[in-house]
TORGU-429685 format. One line per field, with one value per residue (C-alpha): x, y, z. Coordinates in steps of 0.001 Angstrom, whole numbers, plus 500000, padded with zeros to 6 digits. Layout:
residues N
c1 c(X,...)
c2 c(Y,...)
c3 c(Z,...)
This chain:
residues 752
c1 c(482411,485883,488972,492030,494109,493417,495497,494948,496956,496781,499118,499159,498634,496035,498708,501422,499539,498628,502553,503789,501230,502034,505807,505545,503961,507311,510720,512743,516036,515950,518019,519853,518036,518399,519345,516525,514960,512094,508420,505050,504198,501303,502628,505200,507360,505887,508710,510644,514054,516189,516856,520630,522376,524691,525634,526955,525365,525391,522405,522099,523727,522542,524758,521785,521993,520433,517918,516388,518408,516519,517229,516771,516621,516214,515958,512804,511930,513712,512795,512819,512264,509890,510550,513296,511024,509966,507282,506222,505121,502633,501258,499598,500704,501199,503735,505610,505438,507268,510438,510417,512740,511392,507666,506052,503234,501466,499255,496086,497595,498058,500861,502970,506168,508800,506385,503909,500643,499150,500464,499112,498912,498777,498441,500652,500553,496986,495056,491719,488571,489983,493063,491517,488635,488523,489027,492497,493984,491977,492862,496582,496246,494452,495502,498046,501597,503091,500581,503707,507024,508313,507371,508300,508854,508680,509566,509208,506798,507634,504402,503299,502171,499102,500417,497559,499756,502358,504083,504618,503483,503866,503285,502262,503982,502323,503702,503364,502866,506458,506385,509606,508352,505437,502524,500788,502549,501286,501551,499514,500330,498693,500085,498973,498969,497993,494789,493111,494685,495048,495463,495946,496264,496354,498084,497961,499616,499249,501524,501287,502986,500895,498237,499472,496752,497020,494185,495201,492936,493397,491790,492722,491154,492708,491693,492985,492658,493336,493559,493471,493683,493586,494289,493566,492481,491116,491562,488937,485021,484274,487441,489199,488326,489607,488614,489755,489370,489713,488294,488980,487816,488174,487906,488088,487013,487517,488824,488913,490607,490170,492094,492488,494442,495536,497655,496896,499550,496999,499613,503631,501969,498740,498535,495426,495854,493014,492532,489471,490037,487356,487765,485670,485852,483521,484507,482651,483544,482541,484355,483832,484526,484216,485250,484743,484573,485541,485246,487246,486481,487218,483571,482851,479800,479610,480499,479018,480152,478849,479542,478620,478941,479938,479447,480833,480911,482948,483860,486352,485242,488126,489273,491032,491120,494417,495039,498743,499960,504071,505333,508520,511588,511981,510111,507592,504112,500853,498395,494785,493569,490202,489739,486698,486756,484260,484307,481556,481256,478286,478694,475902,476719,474770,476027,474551,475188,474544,474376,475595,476668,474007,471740,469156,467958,470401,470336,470490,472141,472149,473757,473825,476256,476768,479863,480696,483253,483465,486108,486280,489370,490638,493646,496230,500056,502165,506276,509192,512806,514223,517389,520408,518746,516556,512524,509504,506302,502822,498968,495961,494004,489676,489203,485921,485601,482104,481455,478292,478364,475163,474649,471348,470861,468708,468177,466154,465627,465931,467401,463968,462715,464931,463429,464972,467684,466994,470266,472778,471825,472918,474225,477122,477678,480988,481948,485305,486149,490055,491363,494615,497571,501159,504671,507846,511215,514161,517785,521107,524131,527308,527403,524515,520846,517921,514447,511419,508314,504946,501277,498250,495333,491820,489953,486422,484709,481136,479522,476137,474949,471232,470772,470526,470339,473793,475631,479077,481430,485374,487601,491392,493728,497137,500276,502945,506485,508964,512836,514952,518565,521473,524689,527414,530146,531920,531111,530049,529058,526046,524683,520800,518287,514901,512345,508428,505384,502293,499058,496531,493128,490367,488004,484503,484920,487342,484914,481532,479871,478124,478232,479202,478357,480559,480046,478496,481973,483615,481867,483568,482918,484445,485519,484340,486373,489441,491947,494042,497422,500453,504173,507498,510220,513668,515718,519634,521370,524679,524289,527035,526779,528892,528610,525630,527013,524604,524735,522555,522545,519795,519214,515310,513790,509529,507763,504023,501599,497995,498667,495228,495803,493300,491834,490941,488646,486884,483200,483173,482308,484678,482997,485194,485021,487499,487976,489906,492040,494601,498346,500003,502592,505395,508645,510697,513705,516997,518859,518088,520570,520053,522881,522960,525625,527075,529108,529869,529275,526339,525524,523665,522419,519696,519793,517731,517619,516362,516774,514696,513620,509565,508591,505054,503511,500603,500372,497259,495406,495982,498966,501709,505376,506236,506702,509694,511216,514186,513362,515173,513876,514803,515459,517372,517173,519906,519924,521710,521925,522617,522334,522110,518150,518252,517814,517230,515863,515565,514203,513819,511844,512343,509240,510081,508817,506149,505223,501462,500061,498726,501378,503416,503244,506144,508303,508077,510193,509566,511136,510451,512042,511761,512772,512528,513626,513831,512303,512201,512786,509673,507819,509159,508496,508099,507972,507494,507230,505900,506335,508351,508619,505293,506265,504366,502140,500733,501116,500364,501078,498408,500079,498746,497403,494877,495304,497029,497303,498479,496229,497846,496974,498408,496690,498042,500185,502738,501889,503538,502642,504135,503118,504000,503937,504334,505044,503968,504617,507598,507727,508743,507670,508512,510739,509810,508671,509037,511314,514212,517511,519897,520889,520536,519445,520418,522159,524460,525545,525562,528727,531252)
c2 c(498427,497232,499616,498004,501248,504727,507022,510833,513420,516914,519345,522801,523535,526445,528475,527849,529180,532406,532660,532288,534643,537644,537073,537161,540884,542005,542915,539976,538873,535283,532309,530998,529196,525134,523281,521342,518894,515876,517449,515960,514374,516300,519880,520844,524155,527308,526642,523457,523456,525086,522486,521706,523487,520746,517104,515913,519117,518217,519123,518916,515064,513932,513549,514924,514201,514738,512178,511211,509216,505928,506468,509348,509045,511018,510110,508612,507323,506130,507131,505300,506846,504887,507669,505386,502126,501048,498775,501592,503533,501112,499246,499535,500689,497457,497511,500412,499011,495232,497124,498940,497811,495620,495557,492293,492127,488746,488413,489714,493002,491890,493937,493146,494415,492534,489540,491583,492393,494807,497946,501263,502821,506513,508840,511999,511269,511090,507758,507415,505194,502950,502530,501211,498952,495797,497195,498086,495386,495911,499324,499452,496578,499573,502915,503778,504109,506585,509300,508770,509829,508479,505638,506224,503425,503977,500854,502413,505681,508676,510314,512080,509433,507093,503938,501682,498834,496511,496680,500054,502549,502419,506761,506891,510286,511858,513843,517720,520705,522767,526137,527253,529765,530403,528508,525561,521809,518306,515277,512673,508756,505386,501934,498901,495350,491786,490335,493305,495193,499145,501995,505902,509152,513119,515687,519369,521792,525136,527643,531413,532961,532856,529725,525963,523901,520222,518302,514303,511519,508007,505128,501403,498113,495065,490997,488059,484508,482040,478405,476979,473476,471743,468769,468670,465762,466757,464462,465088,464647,461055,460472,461574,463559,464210,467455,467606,471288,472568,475878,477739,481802,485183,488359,491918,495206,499271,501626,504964,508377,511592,514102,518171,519911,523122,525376,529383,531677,534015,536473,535182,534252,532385,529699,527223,523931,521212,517726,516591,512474,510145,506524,503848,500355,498281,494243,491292,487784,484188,480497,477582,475092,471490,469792,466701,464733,461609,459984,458227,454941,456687,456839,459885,461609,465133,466119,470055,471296,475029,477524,481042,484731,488215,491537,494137,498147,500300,504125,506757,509740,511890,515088,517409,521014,522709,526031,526723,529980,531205,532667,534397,532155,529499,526293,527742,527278,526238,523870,523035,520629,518538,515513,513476,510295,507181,504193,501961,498538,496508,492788,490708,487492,484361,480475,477124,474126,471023,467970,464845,463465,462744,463170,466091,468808,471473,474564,478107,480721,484464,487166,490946,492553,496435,497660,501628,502605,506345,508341,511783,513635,516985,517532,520395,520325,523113,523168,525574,525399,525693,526672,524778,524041,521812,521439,520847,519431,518915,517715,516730,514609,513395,510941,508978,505224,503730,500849,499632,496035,494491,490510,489070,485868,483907,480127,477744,475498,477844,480996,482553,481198,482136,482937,484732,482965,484441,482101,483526,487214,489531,492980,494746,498368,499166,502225,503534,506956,507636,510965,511596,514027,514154,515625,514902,516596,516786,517653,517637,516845,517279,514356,512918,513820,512396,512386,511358,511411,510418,509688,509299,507721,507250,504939,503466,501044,500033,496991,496766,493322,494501,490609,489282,492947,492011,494711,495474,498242,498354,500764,501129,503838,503842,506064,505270,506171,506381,506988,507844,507877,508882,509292,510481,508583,510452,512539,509575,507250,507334,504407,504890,503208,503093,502036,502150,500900,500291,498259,496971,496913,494860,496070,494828,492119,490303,491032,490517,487149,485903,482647,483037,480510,479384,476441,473163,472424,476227,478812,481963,483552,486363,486734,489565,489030,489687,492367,494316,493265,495447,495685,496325,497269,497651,498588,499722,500299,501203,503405,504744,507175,508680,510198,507324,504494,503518,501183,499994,497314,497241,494536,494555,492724,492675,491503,491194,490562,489078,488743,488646,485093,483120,479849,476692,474824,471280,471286,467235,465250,466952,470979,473687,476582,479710,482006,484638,484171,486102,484766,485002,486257,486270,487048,487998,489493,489603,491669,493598,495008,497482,498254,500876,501289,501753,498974,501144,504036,503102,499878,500270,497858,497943,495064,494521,491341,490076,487123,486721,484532,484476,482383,481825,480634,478129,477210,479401,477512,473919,473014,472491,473939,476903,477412,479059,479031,481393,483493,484973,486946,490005,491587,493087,495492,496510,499291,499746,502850,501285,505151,508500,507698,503924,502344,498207,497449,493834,493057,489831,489216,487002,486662,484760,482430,483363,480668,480901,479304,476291,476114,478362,479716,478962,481724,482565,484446,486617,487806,491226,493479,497090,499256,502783,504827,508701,509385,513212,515404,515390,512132,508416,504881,502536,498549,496280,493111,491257,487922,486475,482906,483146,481741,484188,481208,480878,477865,477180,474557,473107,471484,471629,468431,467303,469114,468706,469816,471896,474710,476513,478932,480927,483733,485806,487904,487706,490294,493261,496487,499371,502894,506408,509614,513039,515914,519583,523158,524415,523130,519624,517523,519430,516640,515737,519029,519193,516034,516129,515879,515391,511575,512208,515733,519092,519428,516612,518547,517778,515814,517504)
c3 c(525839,526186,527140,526343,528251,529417,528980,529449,527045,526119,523925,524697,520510,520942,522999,520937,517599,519686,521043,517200,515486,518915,517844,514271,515004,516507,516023,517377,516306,514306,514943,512161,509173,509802,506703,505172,506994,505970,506212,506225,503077,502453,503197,500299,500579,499031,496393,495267,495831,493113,490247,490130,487104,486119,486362,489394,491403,495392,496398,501018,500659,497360,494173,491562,488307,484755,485885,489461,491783,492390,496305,498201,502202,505150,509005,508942,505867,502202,498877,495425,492049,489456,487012,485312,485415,482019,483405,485064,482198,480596,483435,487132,490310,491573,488511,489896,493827,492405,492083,495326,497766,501056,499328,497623,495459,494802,491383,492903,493613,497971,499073,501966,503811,504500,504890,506562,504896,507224,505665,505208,501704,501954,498564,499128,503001,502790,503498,500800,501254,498319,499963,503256,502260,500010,496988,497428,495599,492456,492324,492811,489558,487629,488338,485683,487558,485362,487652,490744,491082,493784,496374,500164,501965,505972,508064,511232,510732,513036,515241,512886,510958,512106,513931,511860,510055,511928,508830,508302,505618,501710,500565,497122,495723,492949,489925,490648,488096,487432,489312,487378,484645,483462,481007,480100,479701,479876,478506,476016,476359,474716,475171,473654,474694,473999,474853,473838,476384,476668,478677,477701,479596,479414,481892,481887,483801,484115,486169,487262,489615,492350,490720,489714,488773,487121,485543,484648,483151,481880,481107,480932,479616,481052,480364,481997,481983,484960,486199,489735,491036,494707,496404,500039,503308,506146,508881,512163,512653,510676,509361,506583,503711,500625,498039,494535,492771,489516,487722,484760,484743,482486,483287,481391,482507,481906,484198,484470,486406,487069,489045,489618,491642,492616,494763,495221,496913,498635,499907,500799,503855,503273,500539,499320,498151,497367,495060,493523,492484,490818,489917,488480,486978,485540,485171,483824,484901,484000,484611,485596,488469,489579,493125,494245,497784,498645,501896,504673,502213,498613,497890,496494,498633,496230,492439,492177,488730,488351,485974,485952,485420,487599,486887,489018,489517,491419,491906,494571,494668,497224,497850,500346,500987,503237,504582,505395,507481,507031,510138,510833,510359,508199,508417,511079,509342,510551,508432,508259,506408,505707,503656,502543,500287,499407,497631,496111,495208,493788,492234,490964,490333,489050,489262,488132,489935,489070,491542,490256,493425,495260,492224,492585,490139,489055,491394,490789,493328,492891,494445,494959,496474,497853,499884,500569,502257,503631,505403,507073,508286,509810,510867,512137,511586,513574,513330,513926,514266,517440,518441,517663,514254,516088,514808,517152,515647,517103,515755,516251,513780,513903,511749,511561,508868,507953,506338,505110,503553,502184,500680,499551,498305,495890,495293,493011,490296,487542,486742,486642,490097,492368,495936,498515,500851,504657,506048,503804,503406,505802,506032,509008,509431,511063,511972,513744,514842,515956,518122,518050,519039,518871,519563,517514,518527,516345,517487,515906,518572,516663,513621,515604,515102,517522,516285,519171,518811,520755,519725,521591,520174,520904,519038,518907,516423,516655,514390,513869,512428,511186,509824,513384,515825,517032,518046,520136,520789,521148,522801,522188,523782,524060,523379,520647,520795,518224,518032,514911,515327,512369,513033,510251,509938,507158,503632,502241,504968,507472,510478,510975,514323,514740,516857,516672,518672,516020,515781,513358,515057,513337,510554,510278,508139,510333,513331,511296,513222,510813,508730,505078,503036,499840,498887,500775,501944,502993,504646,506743,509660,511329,515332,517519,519888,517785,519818,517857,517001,518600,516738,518409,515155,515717,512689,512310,509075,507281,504224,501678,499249,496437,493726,491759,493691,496496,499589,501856,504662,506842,510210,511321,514480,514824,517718,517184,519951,519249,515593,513335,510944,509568,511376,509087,511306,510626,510790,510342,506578,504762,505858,506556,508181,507911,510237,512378,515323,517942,517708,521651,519528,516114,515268,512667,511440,508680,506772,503790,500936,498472,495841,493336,490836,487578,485934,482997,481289,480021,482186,485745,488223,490915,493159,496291,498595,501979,504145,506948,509543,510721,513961,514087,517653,516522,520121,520691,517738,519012,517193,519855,519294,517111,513222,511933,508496,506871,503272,501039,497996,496147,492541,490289,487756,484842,482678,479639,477897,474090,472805,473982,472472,473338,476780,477226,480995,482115,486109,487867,490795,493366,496007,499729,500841,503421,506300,508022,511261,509057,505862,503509,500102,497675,496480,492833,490141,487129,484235,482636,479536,478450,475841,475101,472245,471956,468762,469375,472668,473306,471875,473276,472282,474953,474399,477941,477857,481603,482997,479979,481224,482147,485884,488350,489530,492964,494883,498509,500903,503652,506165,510133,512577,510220,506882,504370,500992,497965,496184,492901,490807,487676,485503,482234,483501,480721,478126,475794,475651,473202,473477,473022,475262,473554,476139,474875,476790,478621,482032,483193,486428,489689,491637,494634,496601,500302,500247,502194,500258,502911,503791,507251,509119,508140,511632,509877,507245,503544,502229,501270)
């Protein structure tokens, strides 16, 4: 067992439940109500916030209007609205996340933040099994995005939050049931697309005055088609070595959700909350590939066409149940809360190769595949104001991650005599179990509010390779700080710093040892001696409100220590093996803009963009001096209202370019158009059309002391979709509950 640092901590959080529930029992006199103030994600107010009553309402710092405002912000985190995004409503979440501010999305669903792909993904401040483990990607490309409201985008996470993610965390909000009046409402929605694609969904709500509960489900049926291609020399054991690639593959699969929820007021001082979710996809693949070697003397030494077929499975199955206790005063609750979610994953796939360089009999290889992915949590939230409307927070949090992944192969000369491969089967068992506890202080100082917070974590992952009896331990505790300054500089006009400490530590299948073979030229193996990767973020901003006009400039430093990358190493004859390796260290930083406004009356843009500048140091992989390049991407959105019934949306997406320890991946752009027509008040037609020039292609650069190269790839992104979405009942979405209004901290004070 390895200890990284020791660090003892302790909260006194028994005593100060027992010293809130004696004084709630008597007669003491109450300090003054603090305006609102940001809470945890996943504790809402007993009520929403009352709905403003007419255009241009201020609302604690926000101009609200008939419709959300695409940015909402408080001291720790920023807010952005997909309500109003028209791709939004007929496609995925990874849809919905393109036009977020600061976050990229690639073609295969990989999100990353501000260049960094080590992010959390948390659903209603709640991290999920499917959100953790390798399916992650597939499912943000398949969960229907019109089930959020809002994305929250924290750069620099305060203690409350885990510290997991050198990038920072992406919280998916959800739509919630109304609570104003009472009755059933809902929803019914079907969009059709090209390719024979589809998706559809229901909501209901219903509302009492002490019950809300919500029931959703949807389906979708997606199909793609794709192309690769690669060109690449390898320079090292015997020479040089060159590989041509090309494939061709389809894919097209069915997907479907499920989710409950519900909230019960038991008395004005006890309330129950819990979430049932269930997801499942089911996806057939086939293609085709060829590559060929050639060596140091052109000669070509192996042509492997192979062509084949994959079927996969996969299901979530999550929910959560909290207790929350009102005390005295306003804002002083306490709240329990446990959470249990899984995900499952089985692919069987079956490939025919045929060996025409050197000449032998064709070969068939078959695989089965099993992953599950489980995670347990319980956690306990206290807060209360304090005086001088200040807040004080504290928590503890057990949560405990198990993996089980499971590979066996089969080889032979037909498809019907396949034998079982010993030296490529295997199966690892990681499990990690994390302690934690923290304090988070809050306190205004004139225009000036201070928010500090510190975390101390315990945590403990254990792999057990049952292939080979290999097993190891790892052991990594350390405290986190954190540090949220704002500071307003007028009604209108606010300056914002941050600072965080936060880590990604290694999950199994970076640490997993053994040998994975691909193909008789790649195979992949991970490192156990991997140490986590630590994150220093600095952040300052400028922001400027009024009225719908929004501005935001934002400067951002990140240090990373022992950064996890990927390792090409050569084998010799052309063989390579992937791996995973500690950086001494990284760099980045730039600036970021966001600008809201409207042109017109009825014209509005949304434009975001970022420069920055990543230094890489490839010195700990062999490779001499640094690599540094500058990046600049962004997008922009405008909306034009044609008709009080008509709106036209176009968006363009810039993606950075994005330098690693051995090359770089080109940036790309794409186009896409919406349309949406109010044919009643209460049914809409929707028409999206997605990558119109058809230019979201992938294409990466090899270049590092002995290889080179170029690998590209494009799929069928570009498609149309039209649909329709009829809502019945009384009630409406409830906006954003428990989100904090103001622009800064209530001690602040609203504009105006």
């Amino acid at each position: 067992m390895r200890v990284v640092k020791s660090v003892p901590a302790s909260v006194g959080f028994v005593g100060m439940l027992l010293a809130a529930s004696a004084a709630e029992a008597q007669t003491a006199p109450t300090p003054s109500p603090p305006a609102a103030k940001p809470g945890p994600a996943s504790s809402p107010p007993a009520s929403p916030p009352p709905a403003p009553k007419s255009e241009g309402t201020t609302v604690s710092g926000v101009t609200v209007k008939a419709d959300d405002p695409p940015v909402k912000s408080s001291i720790d985190r920023r807010s952005y609205s997909v309500a109003g995004d028209l791709q939004a409503t007929t496609g995925s979440i990874a849809d919905a996340l393109k036009r977020v501010p600061s976050v990229e999305v690639d073609i295969e669903g990989n999100v990353r933040l501000r260049g960094e792909s080590s992010v959390t993904i948390l659903i209603d401040g709640k991290p999920s099994a499917i959100m953790r483990g390798g399916g992650r990607a597939d499912a943000l490309q398949q969960i229907p995005a019109d089930q959020i409201e809002r994305v929250e985008v924290l750069t620099n996470p305060g203690a409350d939050f885990s510290p997991e993610g050198t990038g920072g965390i992406i919280n998916l909000v959800t739509k919630k049931a109304s609570k104003a009046g009472e009755g059933v409402s809902g929803s019914v929605k079907g969009n059709v697309g090209t390719g024979g694609r589809y998706n559809g969904g229901v909501s209901w709500n219903y509302n009492s005055k002490a019950l809300t509960v919500s029931l959703d489900a949807g389906l979708s049926r997606t199909s793609s088609r794709s192309e690769s291609r690669g060109d690449r020399t390898v320079t090292g054991i015997g020479g040089t070595f060159r590989r041509r690639s090309e494939g061709r593959s389809r894919s097209e699969g069915e997907s479907y959700s499920l989710q409950a929820s519900a909230d019960y007021e038991l008395d004005p001082k006890n309330r129950l909350s819990g979430n049932v979710s269930y997801f499942a996809s089911s996806y057939a693949f086939g293609g085709d590939s060829r590559s060929t070697i050639a060596d140091p003397a052109g000669v070509l030494v192996s042509d492997r066409p192979n062509r084949g077929s994959t079927g996969s499975d996969s299901n979530s199955l999550s929910g959560w149940l909290s207790w929350r206790r009102e005390f005295t005063g306003e804002d002083h609750n306490f709240t329990l809360e446990l959470q249990r979610s899984r995900w499952g994953y089985d692919s069987d796939s079956v490939y025919q190769y045929d060996n025409l360089v050197p000449p032998a009999p064709s070969q068939f290889e078959r695989s089965d595949s099993r992953s599950t992915d489980g995670y347990w949590n319980f956690k306990g939230d206290y807060k209360r104001p304090m005086p001088g409307s200040g807040r004080f927070k504290a928590g503890f949090n057990f949560e405990q991650n198990e993996s089980d992944n499971d590979t066996v192969y089969f080889s032979g000369p037909t498809k019907g005599s396949t034998l079982f491969d010993p030296t490529r089967s295997h199966r690892l068992i990681f499990e990690e179990t994390v302690l934690s506890a923290y304090l988070s202080y809050e306190q205004p100082f004139g225009d000036l509010t201070v928010l500090a917070g510190l975390r101390y974590e315990s945590a403990t992952n254990d792999i057990n390779l049952l292939t080979t009896g290999l097993k190891s331990s790892h052991r990594y505790d350390q405290l986190y700080p954190s540090l949220h300054l704002d500071y307003r500089l007028s009604e209108t006009s606010r300056l914002k710093a941050s600072y965080s400490l936060r880590i990604s530590r290694p999950r199994g299948y970076d640490l997993d040892p053994f040998r994975t073979y691909y193909d008789a030229f790649n195979y992949r193996q991970g490192n156990p001696n991997l140490e986590p990767s630590q994150s220093q973020s600095w952040e300052g901003s400028y922001e400027y409100r009024k009225q719908r006009s929004y501005y935001l400039v934002t400067g951002f430093y990140r240090q990373t220590k022992d950064g996890i990358t990927d390792e090409t190493i050569d084998l010799g004859g052309g063989v390579l093996l992937t791996t995973k390796a500690n950086l001494a260290r990284n760099r980045s930083g730039g600036l970021e803009l966001v600008a809201n406004r409207s042109l017109t009356k009825t014209l509005r843009l949304n434009l975001t963009g970022t420069a920055y500048w990543t230094q890489i140091d490839v010195g700990s992989l062999g490779y001499g001096r640094d690599r540094s390049a500058w990046s600049v991407g962004g997008r922009a959105s405008l909306d034009w209202d044609i008709s009080p019934s008509d709106l036209l949306q176009a968006q363009a997406v810039v993606t950075a370019k994005r330098i690693m320890p051995q090359g770089y991946a080109e940036p790309t752009f794409g186009l896409n158009l919406g349309y949406r027509h109010k044919l009643t008040d209460r049914l809409l037609l929707t028409i999206t059309a997605s990558d119109v020039l058809d230019s979201l292609d992938r294409r990466i650069v090899l270049d590092a002391p002995g290889l080179k190269g170029v690998s590209a790839s494009s799929s069928t992104t570009r498609g149309v979709f039209i649909g329709l979405r009829y809502r019945f009942g009384s009630g409406k979405p409830q906006r954003d509950p428990g989100f904090d209004y103001n622009a800064g901290s209530g001690a602040a004070g609203p504009p105006g």
